[in-house]
C-alpha positions as CSV (number, residue, x, y, z in Angstrom):
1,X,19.6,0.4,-19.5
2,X,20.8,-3.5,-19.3
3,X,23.6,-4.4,-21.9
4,X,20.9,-5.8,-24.3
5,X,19.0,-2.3,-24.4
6,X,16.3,-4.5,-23.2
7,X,15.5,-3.4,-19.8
8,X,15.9,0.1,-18.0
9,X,18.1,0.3,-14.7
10,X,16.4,2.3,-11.8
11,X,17.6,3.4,-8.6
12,X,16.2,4.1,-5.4
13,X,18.3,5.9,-3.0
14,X,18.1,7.2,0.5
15,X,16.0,4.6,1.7
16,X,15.6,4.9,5.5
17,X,13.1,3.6,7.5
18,X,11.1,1.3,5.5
19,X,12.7,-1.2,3.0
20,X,16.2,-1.1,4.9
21,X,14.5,-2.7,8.1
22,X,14.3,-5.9,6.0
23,X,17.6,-5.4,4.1
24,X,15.4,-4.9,0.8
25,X,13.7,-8.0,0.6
26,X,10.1,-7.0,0.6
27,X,10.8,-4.2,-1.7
28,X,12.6,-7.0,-3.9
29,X,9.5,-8.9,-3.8
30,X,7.0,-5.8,-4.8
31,X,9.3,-4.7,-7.8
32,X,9.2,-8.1,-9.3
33,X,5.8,-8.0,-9.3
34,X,6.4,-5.1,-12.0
35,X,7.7,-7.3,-14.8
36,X,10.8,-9.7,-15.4
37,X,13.3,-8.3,-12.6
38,X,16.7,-8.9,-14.4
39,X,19.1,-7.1,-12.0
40,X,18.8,-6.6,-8.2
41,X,21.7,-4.9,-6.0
42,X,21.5,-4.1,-2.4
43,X,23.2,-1.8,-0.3
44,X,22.8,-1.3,3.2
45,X,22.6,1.9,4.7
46,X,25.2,3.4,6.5
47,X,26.1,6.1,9.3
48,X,26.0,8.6,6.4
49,X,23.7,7.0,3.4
50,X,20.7,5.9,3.4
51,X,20.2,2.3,1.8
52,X,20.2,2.2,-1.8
53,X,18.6,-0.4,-4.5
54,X,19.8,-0.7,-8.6
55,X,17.3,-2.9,-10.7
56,X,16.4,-3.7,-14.0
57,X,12.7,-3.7,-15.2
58,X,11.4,-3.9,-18.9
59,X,10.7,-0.9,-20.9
60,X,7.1,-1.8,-21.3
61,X,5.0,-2.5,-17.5
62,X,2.1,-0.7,-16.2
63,X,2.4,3.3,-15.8
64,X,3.0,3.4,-11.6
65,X,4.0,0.1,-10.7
66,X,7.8,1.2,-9.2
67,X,5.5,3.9,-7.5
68,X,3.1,1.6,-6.4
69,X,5.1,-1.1,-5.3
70,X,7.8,1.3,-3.2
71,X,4.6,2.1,-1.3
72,X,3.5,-1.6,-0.8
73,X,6.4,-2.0,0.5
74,X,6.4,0.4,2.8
75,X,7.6,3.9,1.2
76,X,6.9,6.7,1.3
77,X,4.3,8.2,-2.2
78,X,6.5,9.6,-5.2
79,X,6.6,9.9,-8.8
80,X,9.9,8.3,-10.7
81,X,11.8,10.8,-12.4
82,X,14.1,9.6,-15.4
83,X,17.5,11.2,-15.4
């Protein structure tokens, strides 16, 4: 959740293989398309971690779209999970 309550923080993690060959950028572009994208952080993979991405989306947005747009960009198919 963002400091306002406004906005819940997801994370995709392990990413190798698809959105680290661009450093994220496509995957950037696919989650934005999900709502009002109010946090974005990067990390690039290393020898032992896949890359990772943290974001911010609203609370409200279509059922699937982090789904959907993970696969656009090039991900493998997968349901969110909230933890």
């Amino acid at each position: 959740m963002d400091d306002n309550g406004l906005a819940m923080r997801l994370h995709i993690y392990d990413i190798r293989n698809w959105a680290d060959k661009d450093g994220g950028k496509e995957l950037h572009k696919q989650e934005k398309g999900c709502g009002a994208l109010t946090f974005w952080d990067w990390t690039d993979a290393t020898s032992e971690n896949g890359a990772s991405a943290w974001f911010d989306l609203p609370y409200f947005m279509k059922a699937g779209c982090v789904e959907r747009a993970i696969k656009t960009a090039g991900g493998p198919d997968l349901q969110c999970k909230k933890i």
